[in-house]
C-alpha positions in Angstrom: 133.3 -45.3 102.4 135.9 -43.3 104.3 138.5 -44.4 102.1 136.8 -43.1 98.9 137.1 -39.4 99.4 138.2 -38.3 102.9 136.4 -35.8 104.9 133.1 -35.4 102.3 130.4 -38.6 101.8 128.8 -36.0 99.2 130.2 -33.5 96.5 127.8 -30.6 96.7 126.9 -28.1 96.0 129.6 -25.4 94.5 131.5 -26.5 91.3 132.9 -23.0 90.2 135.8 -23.7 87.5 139.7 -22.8 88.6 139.9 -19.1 86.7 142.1 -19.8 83.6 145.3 -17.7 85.0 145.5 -19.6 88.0 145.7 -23.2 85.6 148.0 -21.6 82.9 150.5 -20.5 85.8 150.0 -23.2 88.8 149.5 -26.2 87.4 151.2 -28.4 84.6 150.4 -26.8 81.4 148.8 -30.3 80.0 146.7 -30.9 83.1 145.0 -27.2 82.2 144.6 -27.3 78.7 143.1 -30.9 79.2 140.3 -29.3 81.9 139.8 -26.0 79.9 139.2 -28.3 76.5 137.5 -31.1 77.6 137.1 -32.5 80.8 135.7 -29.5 83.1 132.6 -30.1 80.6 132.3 -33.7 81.4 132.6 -32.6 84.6 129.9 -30.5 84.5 128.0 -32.7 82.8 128.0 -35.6 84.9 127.6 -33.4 88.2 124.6 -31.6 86.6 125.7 -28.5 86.6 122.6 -26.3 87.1 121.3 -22.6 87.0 118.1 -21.1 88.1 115.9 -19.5 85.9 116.6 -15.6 85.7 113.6 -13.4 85.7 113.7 -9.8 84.9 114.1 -8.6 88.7 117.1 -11.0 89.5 118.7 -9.7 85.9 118.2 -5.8 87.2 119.9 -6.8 90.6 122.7 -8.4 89.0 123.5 -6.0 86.7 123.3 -3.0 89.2 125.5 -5.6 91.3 128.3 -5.4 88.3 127.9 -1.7 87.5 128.7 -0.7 91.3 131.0 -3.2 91.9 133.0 -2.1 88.8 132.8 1.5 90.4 133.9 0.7 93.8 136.9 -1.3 92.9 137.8 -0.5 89.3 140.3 -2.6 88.7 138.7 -5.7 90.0 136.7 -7.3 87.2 134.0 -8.3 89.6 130.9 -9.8 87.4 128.5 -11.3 89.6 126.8 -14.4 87.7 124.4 -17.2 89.5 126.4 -19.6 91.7 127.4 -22.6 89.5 125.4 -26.0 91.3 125.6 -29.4 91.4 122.5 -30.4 92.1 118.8 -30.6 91.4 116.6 -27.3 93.2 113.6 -27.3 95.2 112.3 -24.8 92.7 113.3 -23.8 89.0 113.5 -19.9 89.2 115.2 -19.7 92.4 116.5 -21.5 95.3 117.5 -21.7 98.9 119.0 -25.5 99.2 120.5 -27.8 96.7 118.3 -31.1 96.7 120.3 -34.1 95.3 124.3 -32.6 95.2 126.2 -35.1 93.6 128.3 -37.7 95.5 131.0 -40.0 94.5 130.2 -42.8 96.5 126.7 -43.1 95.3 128.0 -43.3 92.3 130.5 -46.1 92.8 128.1 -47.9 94.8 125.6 -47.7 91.8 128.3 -49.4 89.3 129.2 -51.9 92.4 125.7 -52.9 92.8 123.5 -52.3 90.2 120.5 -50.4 91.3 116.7 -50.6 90.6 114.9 -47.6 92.0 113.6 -43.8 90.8 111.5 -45.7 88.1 114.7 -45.9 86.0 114.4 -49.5 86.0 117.4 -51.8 86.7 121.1 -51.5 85.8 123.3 -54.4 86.1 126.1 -54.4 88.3 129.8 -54.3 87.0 131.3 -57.5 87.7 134.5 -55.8 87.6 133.8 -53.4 90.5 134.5 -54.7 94.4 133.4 -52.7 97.4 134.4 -54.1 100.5 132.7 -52.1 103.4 133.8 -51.1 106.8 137.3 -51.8 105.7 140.2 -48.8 106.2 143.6 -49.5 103.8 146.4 -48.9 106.3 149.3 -49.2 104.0 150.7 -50.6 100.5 152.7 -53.5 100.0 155.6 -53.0 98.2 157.8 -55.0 96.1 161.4 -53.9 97.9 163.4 -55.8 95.4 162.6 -53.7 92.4 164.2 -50.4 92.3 161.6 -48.4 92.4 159.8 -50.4 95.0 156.4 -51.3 92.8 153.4 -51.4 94.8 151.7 -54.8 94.5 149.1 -54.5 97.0 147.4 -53.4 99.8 146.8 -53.9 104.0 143.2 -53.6 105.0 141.6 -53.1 107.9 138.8 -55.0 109.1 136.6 -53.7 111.9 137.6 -56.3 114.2 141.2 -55.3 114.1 142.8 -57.8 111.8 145.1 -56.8 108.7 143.9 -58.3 105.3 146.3 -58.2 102.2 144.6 -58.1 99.0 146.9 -58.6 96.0 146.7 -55.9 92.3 146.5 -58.3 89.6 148.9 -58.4 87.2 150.0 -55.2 85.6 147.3 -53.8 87.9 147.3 -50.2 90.0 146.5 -48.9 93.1 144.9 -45.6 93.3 144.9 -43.6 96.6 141.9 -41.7 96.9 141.5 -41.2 101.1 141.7 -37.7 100.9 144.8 -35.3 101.7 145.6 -36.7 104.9 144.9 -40.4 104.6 146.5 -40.8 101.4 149.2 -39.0 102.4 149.3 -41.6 105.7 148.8 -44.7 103.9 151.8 -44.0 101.6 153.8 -43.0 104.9 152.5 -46.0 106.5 154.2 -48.3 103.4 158.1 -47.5 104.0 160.9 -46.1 106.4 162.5 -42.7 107.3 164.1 -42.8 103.9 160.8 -43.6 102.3 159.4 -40.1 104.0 162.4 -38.3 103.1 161.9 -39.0 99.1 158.1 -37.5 99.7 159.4 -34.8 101.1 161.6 -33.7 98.6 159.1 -33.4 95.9 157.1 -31.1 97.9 155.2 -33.9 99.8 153.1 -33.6 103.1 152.9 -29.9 102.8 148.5 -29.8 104.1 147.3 -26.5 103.0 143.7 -24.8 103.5 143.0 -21.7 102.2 141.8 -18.6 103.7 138.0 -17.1 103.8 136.5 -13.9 104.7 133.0 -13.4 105.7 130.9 -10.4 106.5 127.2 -11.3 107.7 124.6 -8.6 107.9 120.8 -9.0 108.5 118.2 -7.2 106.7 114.3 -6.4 106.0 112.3 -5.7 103.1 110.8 -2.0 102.7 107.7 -4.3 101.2 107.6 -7.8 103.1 106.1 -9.1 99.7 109.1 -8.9 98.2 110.8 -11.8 99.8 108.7 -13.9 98.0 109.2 -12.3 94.6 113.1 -11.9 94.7 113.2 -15.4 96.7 116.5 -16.6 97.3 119.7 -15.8 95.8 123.5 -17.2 95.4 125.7 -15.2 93.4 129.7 -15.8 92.8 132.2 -13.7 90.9 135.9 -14.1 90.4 137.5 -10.8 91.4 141.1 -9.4 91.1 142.9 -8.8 94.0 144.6 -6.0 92.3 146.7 -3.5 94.7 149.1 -2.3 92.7 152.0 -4.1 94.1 152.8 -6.9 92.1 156.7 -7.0 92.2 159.1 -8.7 93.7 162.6 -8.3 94.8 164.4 -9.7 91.4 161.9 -6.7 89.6 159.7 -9.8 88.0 156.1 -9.1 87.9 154.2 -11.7 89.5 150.2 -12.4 88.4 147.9 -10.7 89.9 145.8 -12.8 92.6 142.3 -14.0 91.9 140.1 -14.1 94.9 136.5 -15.9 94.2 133.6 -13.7 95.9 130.5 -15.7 97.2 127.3 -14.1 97.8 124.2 -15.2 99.6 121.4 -12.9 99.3 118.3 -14.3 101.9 119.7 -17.8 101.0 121.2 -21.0 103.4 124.5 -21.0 103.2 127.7 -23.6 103.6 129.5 -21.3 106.3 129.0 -21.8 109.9 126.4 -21.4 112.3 126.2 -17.9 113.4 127.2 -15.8 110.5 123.1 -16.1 109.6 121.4 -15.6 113.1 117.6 -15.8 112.0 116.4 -17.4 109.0 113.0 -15.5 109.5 115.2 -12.6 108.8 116.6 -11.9 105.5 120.4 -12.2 105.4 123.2 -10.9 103.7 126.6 -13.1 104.0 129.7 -12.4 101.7 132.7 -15.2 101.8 135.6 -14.4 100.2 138.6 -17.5 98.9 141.7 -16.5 98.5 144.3 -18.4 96.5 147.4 -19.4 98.1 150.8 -21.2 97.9 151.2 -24.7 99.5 152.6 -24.0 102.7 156.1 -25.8 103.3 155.9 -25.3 107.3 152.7 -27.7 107.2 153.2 -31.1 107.8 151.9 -34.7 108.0 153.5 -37.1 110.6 152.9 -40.9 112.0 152.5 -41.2 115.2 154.9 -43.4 116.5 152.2 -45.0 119.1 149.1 -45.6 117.3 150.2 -45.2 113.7 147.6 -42.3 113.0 148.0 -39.2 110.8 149.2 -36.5 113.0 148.6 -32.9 111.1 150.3 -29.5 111.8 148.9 -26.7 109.6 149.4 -23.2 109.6 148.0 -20.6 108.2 150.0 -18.9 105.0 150.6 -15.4 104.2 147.5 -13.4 105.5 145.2 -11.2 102.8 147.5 -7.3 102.8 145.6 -4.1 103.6 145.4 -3.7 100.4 143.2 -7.4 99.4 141.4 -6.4 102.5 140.6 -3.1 101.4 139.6 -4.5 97.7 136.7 -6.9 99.8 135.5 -4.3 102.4 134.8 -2.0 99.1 132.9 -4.7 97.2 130.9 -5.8 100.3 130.0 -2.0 101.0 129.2 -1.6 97.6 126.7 -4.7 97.4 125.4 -3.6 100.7 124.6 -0.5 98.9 122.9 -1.8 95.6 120.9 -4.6 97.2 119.4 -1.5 99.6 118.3 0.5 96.5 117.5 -2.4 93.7 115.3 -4.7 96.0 114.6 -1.9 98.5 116.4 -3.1 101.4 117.0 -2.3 105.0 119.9 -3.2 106.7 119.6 -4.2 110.8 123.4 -2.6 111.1 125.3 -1.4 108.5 128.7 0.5 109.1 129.0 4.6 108.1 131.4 3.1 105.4 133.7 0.4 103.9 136.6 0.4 106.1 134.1 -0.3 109.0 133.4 -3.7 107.4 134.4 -6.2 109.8 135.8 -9.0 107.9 136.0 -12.8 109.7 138.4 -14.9 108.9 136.7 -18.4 108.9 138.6 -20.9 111.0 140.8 -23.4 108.6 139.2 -26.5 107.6 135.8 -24.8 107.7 134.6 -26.3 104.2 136.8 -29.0 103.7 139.6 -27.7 101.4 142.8 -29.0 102.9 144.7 -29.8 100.2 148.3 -30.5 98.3 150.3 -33.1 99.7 151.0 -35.3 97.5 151.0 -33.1 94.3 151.4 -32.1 91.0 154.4 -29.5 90.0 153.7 -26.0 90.3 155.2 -24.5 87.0 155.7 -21.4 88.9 158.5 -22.8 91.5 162.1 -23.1 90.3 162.8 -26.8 92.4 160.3 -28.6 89.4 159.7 -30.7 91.8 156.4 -32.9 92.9 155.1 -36.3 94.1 152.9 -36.8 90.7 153.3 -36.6 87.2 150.9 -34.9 84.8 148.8 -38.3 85.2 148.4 -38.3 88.8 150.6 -41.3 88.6 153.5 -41.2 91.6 156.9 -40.0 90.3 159.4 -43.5 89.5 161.7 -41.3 92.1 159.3 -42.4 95.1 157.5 -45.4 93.9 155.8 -47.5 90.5 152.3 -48.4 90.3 150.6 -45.9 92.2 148.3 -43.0 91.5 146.8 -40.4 93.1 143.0 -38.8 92.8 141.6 -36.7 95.9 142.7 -32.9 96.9 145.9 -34.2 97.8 147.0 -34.0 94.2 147.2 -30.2 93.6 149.7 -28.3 93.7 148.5 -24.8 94.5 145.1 -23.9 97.1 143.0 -22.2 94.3 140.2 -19.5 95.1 137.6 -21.7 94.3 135.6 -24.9 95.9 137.9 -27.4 94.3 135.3 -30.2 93.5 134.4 -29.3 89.7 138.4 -29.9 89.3 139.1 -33.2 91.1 136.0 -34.1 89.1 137.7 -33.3 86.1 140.9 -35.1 86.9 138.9 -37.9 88.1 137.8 -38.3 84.7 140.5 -37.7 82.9 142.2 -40.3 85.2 140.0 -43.2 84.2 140.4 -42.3 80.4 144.5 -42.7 81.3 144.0 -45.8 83.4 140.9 -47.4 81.4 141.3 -48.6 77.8 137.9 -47.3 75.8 135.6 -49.5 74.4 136.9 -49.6 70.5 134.5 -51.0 67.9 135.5 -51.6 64.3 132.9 -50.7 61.2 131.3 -54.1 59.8 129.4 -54.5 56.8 125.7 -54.0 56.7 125.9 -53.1 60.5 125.2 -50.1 62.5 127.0 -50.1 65.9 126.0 -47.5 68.7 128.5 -46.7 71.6 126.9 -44.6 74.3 129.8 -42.7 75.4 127.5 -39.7 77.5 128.3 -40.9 80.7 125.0 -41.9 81.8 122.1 -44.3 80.6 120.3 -43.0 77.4 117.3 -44.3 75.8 117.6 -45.3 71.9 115.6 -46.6 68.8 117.0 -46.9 65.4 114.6 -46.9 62.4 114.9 -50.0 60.0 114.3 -48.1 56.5 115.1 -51.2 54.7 112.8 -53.1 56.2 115.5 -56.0 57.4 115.8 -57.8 60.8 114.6 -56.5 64.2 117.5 -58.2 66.1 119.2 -55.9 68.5 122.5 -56.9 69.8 124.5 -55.4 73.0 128.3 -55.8 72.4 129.5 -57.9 75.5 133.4 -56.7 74.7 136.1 -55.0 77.9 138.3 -52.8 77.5 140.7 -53.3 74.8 140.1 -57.0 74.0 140.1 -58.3 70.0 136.6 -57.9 68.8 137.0 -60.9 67.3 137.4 -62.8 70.8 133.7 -61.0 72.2 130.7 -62.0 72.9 127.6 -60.2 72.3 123.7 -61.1 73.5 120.6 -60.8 71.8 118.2 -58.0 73.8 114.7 -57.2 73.2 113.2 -54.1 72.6 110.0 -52.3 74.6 106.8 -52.5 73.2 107.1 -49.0 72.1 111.0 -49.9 70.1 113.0 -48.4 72.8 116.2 -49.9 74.2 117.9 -48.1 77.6 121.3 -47.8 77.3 123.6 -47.8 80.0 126.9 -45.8 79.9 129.9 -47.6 77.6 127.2 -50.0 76.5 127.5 -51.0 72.8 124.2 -52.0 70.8 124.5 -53.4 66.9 121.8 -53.5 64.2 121.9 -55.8 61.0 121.2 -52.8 58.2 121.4 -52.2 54.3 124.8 -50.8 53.3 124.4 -47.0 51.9 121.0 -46.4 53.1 121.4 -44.1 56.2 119.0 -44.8 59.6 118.0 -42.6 62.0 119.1 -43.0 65.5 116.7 -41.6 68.0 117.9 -40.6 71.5 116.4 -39.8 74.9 118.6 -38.0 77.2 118.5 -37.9 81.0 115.8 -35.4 81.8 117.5 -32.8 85.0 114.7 -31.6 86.1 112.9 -34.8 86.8 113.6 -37.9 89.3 114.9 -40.7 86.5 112.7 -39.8 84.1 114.1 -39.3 80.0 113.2 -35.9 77.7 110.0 -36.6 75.5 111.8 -35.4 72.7 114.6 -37.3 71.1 117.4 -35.9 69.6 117.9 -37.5 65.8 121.1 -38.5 64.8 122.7 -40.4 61.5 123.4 -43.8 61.7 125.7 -45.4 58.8 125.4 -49.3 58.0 129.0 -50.1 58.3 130.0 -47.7 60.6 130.0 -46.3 64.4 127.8 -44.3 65.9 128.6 -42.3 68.8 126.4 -40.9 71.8 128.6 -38.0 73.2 128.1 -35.7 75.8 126.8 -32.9 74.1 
């Protein structure tokens, strides 16, 4: 597991988006038009991206929130919205903990393995998909006599000790996915000084965190009833860090910074022990990100002895008076509001704003080290980085590697960065995985189920013909002539559970039109489907696709 993802066994529980001006001017322009159109949706989708319920109170608060914020710091554009969650909650109009955040190796295992459990019944495994467990890749093995080496392999592990090649097949890939320093490692691992010295001048090895500030206060109700009413509440807002000062020595203006502000209102919290004292006292706790460059004085070494990852990682430019001033005003002004909307009393609050004692978390805090093996940052003059616009390792370095974990971006954004490796994730496998394709027959109606997740479907038979139902056994981009398909049988009640990618076919009339009916996943419950189907059109003699939306 350690090798799928780095420091986190679980993606939880934030999944705010990268704002749109840090994409447009950080990262390659196709990578951001690709997550704004399409794929931070199936992102979201897949991670079940989830809001509470907003009653009339919480909407009051929130508004006076965005009101006095807009007063304190004009020029900020601070508009506090619920925290964005991936996860299922312990209740629907509120919540405290996420129950359920979404993890990648679950996942994997799941398609590995198959599962039968949650009463969703069971799910083959892929026969294509190979886990092998308490194994650690060390390093590639590359071809030396092609120029660029081509990797062809790579050395495992085993927990007794031993080294254990296993081969790509032919035309295959290898992507790293050990997280920023691993990956970084294993490809350090694979080659010489010369090797390191190509990584390094396309902005490789360069481990960046960025930098929080938290202010924690403690407070009471004026009516203790109240608690229970408001319950808990997590609120985050993007916020520009707007000082005036935007120049730079050549008289170019540069883009304003974004800052993401976090906001826990009586509600558990991802910082660390102590900023929260007593959870039978109400607390307050703002955290603010800050966006930053990848720092080129950070760096990823071997050690020459053992052959582990040695890190050095500094902190970047700190926040200006000014960014610090822009935070100390919105945290005084929420202070403020959250007194006289929900009739709070703060323990210790500070005669005013520039008494806010901001603390600057320690780096690595939430697991955000990031950037070195990247992207290009459009913004830099050198052009230069380790991946292309498909996460796939530049031909100056290597051939027939890719890479998909934080180590891939090429700028420390102001937000939890796990909606976006998400995103590439998936837009990675589209790159890497040829799509299921079927061709319109005759007198057949074909279903793909392209949602990402198992549906339930029935199609009507208006024409009265056969009740055969066949599932498509085709891979990838293989002739539909060469596949195979199996007969399936249907539940008493018509219904037919569709896993993701699977295909499904129906003998029916040409020019009479069916209806396909569709359970979705129901959220809220454990496995369960919606009681309501969603009716689509099905067309003898053509396809039929199950989307996301």
């Amino acid at each position: 597991m350690y090798n799928l993802g780095g420091r986190s066994a679980a993606w939880g529980l934030f999944i705010p988006r990268i704002h749109d001006r840090t994409l447009q001017v950080h990262f390659p322009k196709a990578v951001g038009e690709a997550l704004l159109s399409t794929y931070y949706r199936k992102a979201e989708y897949l991670m079940n991206l989830s809001l509470p319920r907003s009653e009339k109170e919480h909407r009051y608060v929130i508004d006076r929130l965005n009101a006095d914020g807009l007063a304190a710091v004009p020029n900020s554009r601070v508009q506090w919205n619920w925290a964005r969650i991936a996860s299922e909650f312990q209740r629907e109009n509120n919540y405290s903990f996420a129950q359920g955040a979404y993890s990648s190796i679950d996942k994997i295992l799941e398609i590995a393995l198959g599962r039968d459990n949650d009463g969703e019944g069971p799910v083959n495994a892929d026969p294509k998909v190979r886990v092998a467990l308490n194994a650690e890749v060390r390093s590639l093995i590359m071809d030396w006599s092609q120029d660029p080496p081509v990797a062809i392999g790579v050395n495992v592990r085993t927990p007794e000790g031993d080294c254990v090649p296993i081969f790509v097949k032919d035309k295959g890939s290898v992507v790293l996915s050990a997280g920023s320093v691993d990956s970084a490692a294993i490809l350090l691992r694979s080659g010489g000084s010369e090797w390191r010295q190509k990584i390094e001048a396309h902005r490789g090895l360069h481990v960046t965190d960025h930098d929080i500030y938290i202010y924690g206060s403690r407070f009471r109700y004026t009516k203790p009833t109240d608690r229970e009413a408001y319950g808990a509440m997590k609120l985050q807002s993007y916020f520009d860090m707007d000082t005036g000062n935007t120049g730079n020595p050549e008289g170019q203006q540069k883009p304003i910074p974004v800052g993401l502000a976090n906001m826990s209102i009586d509600s558990s919290s991802f910082l660390p022990r102590g900023v929260g004292e007593d959870s039978q006292i109400p607390n307050f706790i703002m955290a603010f990100i800050r966006e930053c460059q990848l720092h080129d004085q950070n760096n990823i070494e071997i050690d020459p002895t053992t052959y582990e990852p040695r890190v050095t990682i500094r902190r970047g430019d700190r926040a200006t008076d000014g960014e610090i001033k822009i935070m100390q005003k919105l945290t005084w002004s929420a202070m403020k509001t959250i007194e006289t909307a929900i009739g709070a009393t703060f323990v210790k609050k500070p005669a005013d704003s520039d008494k806010i004692d901001l603390y600057l978390a320690g780096l690595g805090v939430v697991a955000h080290e990031l950037g070195t093996l990247p992207m290009k940052d459009p913004s830099l003059k050198d052009g230069k980085g380790c991946l292309d616009d498909d996460l796939k390792v530049v031909d100056d370095i290597c051939k027939g590697v890719y890479v998909c974990d934080l180590a891939c971006f090429p700028f420390s954004p102001e937000v939890n960065p796990t909606l976006t490796l998400t995103a590439l994730a998936i837009r990675l496998s589209r790159h890497l995985v040829h799509r299921t394709r079927v061709k319109p027959k005759p007198n057949r109606v074909s279903v793909v189920n392209h949602s990402g997740v198992p549906v339930l479907i029935r199609l009507s038979n208006l024409a009265k013909g056969s009740e055969k139902i066949l599932r498509w056994l085709g891979q990838g981009d293989e002739p539909e002539e060469n596949a195979k398909t199996e007969e399936v049988k249907a539940s008493e009640t018509g219904w037919i559970e569709a896993a993701a990618g699977e295909i499904y076919q129906w003998e029916r009339t040409d020019g009479l039109t069916e209806a396909l009916f569709v359970q979705k996943r129901n959220t809220n419950s454990d496995g369960g489907f919606l009681s309501e189907p969603v009716v689509m059109s099905a067309h003898p003699g053509g396809v039929t696709v199950i989307g996301v939306d």
